[in-house]
N, C-alpha and C positions, 0 to 999 in steps of 0.2 A: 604624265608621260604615258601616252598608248605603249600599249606591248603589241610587240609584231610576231605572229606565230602561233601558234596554240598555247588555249589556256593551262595552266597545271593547276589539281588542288591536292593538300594534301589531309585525308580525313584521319583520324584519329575517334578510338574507341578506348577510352581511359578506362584503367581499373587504379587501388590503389596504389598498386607496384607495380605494374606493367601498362601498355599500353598499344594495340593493333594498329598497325597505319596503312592504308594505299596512296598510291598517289596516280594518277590517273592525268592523261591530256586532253582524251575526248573521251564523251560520251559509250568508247569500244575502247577505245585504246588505253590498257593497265601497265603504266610504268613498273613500279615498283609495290612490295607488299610484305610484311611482315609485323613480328612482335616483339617488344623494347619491352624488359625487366630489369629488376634491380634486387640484387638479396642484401645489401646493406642493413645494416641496422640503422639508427636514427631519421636523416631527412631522408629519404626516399624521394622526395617528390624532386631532391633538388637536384641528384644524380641524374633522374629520369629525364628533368629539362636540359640539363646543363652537359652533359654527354651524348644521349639521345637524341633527344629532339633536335638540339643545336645543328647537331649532322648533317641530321634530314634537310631541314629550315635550308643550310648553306649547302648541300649536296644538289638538293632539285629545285629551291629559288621558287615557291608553289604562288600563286600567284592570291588565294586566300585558303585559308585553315579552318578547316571544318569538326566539331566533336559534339557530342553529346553534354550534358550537367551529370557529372557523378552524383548517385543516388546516393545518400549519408543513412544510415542507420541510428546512429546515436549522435547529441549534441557534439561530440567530441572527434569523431569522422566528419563530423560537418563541418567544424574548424579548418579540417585536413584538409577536406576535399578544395572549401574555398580558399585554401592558400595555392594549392597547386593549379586553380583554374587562372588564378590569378599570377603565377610563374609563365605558365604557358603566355597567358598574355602580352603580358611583357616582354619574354621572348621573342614572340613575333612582331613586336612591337619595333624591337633593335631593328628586326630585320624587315620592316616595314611592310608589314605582310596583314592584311586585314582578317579578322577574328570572327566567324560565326558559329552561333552557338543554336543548337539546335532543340529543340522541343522535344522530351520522352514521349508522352502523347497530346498532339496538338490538337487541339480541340475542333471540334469539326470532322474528326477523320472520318471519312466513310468506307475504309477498306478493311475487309476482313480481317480479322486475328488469324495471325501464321505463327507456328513455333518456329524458336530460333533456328536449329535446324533444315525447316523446309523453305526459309527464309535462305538461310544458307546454300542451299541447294538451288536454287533460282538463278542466285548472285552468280553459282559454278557457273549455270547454264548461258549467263547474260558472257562471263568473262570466262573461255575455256580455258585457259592456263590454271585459272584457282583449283580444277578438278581435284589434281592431285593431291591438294593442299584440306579437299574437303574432311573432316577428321568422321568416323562412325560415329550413328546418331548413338546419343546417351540414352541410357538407362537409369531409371528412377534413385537407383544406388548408386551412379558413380557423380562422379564432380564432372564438370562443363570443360573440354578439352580446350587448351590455351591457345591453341590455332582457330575456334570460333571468332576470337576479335577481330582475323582477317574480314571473316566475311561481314560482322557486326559493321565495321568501319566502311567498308565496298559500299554497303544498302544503305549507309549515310549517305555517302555521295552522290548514289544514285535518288535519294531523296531532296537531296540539296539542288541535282540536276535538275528534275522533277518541277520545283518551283520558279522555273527561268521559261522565259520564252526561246525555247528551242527548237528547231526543225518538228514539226507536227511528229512524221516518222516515227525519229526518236524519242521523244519525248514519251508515244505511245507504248516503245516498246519499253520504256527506262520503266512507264505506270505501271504494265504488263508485270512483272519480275515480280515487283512489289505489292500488290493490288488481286493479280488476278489468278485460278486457280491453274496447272498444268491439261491439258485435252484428256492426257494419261492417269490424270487423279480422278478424272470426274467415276 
């Protein structure tokens, strides 16, 4: 069955307890955005799918699900991590929603290394409403502020978009964000 209307996707930026989502219908236009945690002890990941994500899934109906592979550090987070990619799957799966999983660095890339911050600061400039939401850049001593997942998840998308044949345009500008440096940095 074609869908009539614009597309929705919704990306996700997984940690082990929490998780950043936008969901987005074009290219400009940013439905919705934030961050899903869980202080529970024990399953985590199952709260995280089974109350959160569920929500989302049935709230905006996305038309495919986008995230990254969580990074494991020890055999035993890797256990973790593949059970929760594998929850989300499922999940989506109820809901008939196609799963793509994307690449940390895919091979080939020929774009610059950007820190996550000026990365973030891009994503502001592409989707003006996230401004507010942009958190101050960190300092060598503090921890990574829990509002970055917004925009970590945004430059998914906009990566995800990226690899579609899409209006020349756009496409240029989705590369732009991601790829290229501001006139103001040079």
């Amino acid at each position: 069955m074609r869908r009539k209307g614009p597309i929705r996707i919704l990306a996700l930026d997984l940690h082990p307890c929490s998780f950043g989502y936008v969901v987005i219908e074009s290219p400009t236009k940013l439905l919705d955005w934030g961050v899903c945690s869980s202080r529970q002890k024990g399953a985590v990941s199952d709260v995280l799918v089974r109350k959160r994500l569920r929500r989302l899934l049935e709230l905006w109906r996305p038309a495919v699900l986008v995230f990254n592979k969580l990074s494991s550090v020890t055999p035993k987070s890797n256990h973790r991590s593949k059970r929760f990619l594998k929850q989300i799957e499922t999940e989506a799966r109820k809901h008939r929603i196609p799963v793509r999983i994307l690449e940390d660095n895919p091979v080939g890339s020929q774009g610059e290394s950007l820190t996550k911050y000026e990365n973030a600061r891009r994503v502001a400039e592409h989707f003006p409403v996230l401004t507010r939401e942009l958190p101050p850049k960190r300092r060598a001593w503090e921890s990574e502020h829990y509002r970055m997942s917004i925009f970590t998840a945004a430059s998914l998308v906009c990566v995800y978009l990226s690899s579609f044949k899409i209006p020349l345009r756009t496409r240029l500008r989705i590369h732009a964000i991601i790829t290229r440096p501001n006139q103001s940095e040079l």
